[in-house]
Backbone as CSV, one residue per row, in Angstrom:
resi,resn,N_x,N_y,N_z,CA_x,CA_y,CA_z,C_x,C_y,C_z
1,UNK,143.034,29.975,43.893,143.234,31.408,43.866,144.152,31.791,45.017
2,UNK,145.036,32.891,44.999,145.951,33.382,45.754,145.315,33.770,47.084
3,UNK,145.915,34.024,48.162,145.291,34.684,49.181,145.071,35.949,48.903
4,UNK,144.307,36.737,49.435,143.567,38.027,49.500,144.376,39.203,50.915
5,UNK,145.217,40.029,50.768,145.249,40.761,52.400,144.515,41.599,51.811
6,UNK,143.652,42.359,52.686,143.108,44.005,52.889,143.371,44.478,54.135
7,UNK,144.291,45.276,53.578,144.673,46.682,54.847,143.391,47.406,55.048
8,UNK,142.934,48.107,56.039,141.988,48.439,56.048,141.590,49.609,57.384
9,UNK,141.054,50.899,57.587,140.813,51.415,59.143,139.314,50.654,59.588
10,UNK,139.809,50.242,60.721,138.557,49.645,61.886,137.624,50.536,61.714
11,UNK,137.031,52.109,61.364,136.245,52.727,61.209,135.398,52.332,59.656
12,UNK,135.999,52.190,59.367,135.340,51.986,57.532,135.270,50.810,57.528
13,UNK,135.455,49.692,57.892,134.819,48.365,57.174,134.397,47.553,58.284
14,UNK,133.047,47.264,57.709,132.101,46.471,58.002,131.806,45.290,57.409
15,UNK,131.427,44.099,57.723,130.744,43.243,57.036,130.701,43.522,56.125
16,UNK,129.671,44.405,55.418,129.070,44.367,54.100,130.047,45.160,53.356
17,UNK,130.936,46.104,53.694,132.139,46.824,53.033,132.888,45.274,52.522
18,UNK,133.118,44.292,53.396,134.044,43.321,53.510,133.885,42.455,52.052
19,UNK,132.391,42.218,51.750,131.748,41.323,51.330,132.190,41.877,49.529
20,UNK,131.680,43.247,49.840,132.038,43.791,48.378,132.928,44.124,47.960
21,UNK,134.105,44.487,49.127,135.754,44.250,48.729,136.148,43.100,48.200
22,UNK,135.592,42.466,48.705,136.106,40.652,48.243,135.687,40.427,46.932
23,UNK,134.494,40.592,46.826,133.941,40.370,45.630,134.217,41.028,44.259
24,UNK,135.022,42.347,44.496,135.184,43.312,43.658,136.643,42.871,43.100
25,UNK,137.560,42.527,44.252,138.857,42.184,43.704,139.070,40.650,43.174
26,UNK,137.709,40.179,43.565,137.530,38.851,43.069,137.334,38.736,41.028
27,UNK,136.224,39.326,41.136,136.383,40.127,39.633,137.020,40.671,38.664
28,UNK,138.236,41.002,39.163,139.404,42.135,38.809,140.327,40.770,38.529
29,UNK,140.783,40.056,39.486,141.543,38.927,39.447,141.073,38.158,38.556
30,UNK,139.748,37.555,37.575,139.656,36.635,37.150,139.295,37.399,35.690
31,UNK,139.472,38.653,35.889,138.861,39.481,34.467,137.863,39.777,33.898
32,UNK,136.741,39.312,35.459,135.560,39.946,34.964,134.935,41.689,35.209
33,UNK,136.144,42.918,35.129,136.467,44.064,35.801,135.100,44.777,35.272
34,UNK,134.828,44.253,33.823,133.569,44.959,32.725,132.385,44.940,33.555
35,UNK,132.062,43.605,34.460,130.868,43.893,35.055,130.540,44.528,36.394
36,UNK,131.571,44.913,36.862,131.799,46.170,38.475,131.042,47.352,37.889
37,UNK,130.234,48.376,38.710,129.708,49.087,38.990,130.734,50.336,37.984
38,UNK,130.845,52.009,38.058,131.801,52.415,37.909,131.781,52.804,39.046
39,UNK,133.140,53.271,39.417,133.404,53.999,41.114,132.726,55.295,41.423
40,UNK,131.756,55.644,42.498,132.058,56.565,42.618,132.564,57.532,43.278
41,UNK,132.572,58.914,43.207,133.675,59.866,43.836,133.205,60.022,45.199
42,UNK,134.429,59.816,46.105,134.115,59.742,47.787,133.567,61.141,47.966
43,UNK,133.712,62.457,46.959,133.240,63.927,47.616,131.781,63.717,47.445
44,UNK,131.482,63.105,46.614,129.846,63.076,46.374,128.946,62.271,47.503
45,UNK,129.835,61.464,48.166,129.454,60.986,49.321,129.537,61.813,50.747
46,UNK,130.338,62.485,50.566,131.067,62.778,51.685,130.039,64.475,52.132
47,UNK,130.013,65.352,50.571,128.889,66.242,50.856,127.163,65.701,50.863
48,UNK,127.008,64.414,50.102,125.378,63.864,50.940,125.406,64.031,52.281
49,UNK,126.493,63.773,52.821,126.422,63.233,54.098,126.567,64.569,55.037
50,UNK,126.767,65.303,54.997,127.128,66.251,55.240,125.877,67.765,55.025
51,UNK,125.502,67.895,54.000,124.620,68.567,53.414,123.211,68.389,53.096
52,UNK,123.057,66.825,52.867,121.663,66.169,52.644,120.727,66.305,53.341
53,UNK,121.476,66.147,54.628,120.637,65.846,56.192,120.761,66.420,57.326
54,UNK,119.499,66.915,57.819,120.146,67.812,59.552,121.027,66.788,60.199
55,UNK,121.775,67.350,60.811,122.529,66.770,62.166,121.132,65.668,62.199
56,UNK,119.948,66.333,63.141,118.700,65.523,64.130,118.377,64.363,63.524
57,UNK,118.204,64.604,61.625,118.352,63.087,60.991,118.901,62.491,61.104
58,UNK,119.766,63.023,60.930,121.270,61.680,61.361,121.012,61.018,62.796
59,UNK,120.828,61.395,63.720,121.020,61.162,65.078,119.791,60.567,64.978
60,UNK,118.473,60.391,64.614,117.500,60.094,64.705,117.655,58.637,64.090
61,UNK,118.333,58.926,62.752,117.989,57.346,61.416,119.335,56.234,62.476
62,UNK,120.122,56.750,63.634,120.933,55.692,64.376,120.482,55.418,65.624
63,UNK,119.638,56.311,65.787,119.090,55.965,67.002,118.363,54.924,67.209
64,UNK,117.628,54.937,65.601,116.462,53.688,65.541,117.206,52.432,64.856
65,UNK,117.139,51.369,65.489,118.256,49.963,64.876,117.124,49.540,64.038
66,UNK,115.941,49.600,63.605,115.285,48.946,62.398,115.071,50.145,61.428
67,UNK,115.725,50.797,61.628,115.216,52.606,60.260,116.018,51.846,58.976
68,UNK,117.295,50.969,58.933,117.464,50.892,57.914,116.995,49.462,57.445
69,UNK,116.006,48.781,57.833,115.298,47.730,57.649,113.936,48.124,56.343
């Protein structure tokens, strides 16, 4: 298989962003595109995040390093 680049901002990818980028264009490349998730829309993320939760949650669910355990 060809090499892979991903451009990418140091803010948005992580490990596990990494893992499912790879894996996603891995899929796409060999034609298995039917079994990917469908996408969804970054606003629907972007107002959870925003609207879902006080500020204090937020600051609270990072404060604690096992909350998402």
């Amino acid at each position: 298989m060809a090499p892979l680049l991903i451009l990418s901002h140091h803010l948005a990818s992580d490990h596990t962003t990494l893992e499912v980028v790879v894996e996603e264009a891995r899929a796409y490349l060999l034609g298995e595109s039917e079994r990917l998730l469908a996408p969804l829309p970054f606003r629907d993320f972007v107002a959870q995040a925003r609207l879902g939760v006080a500020r204090e949650e937020h600051e609270a669910f990072l404060a604690d390093p096992c909350s998402a355990m």
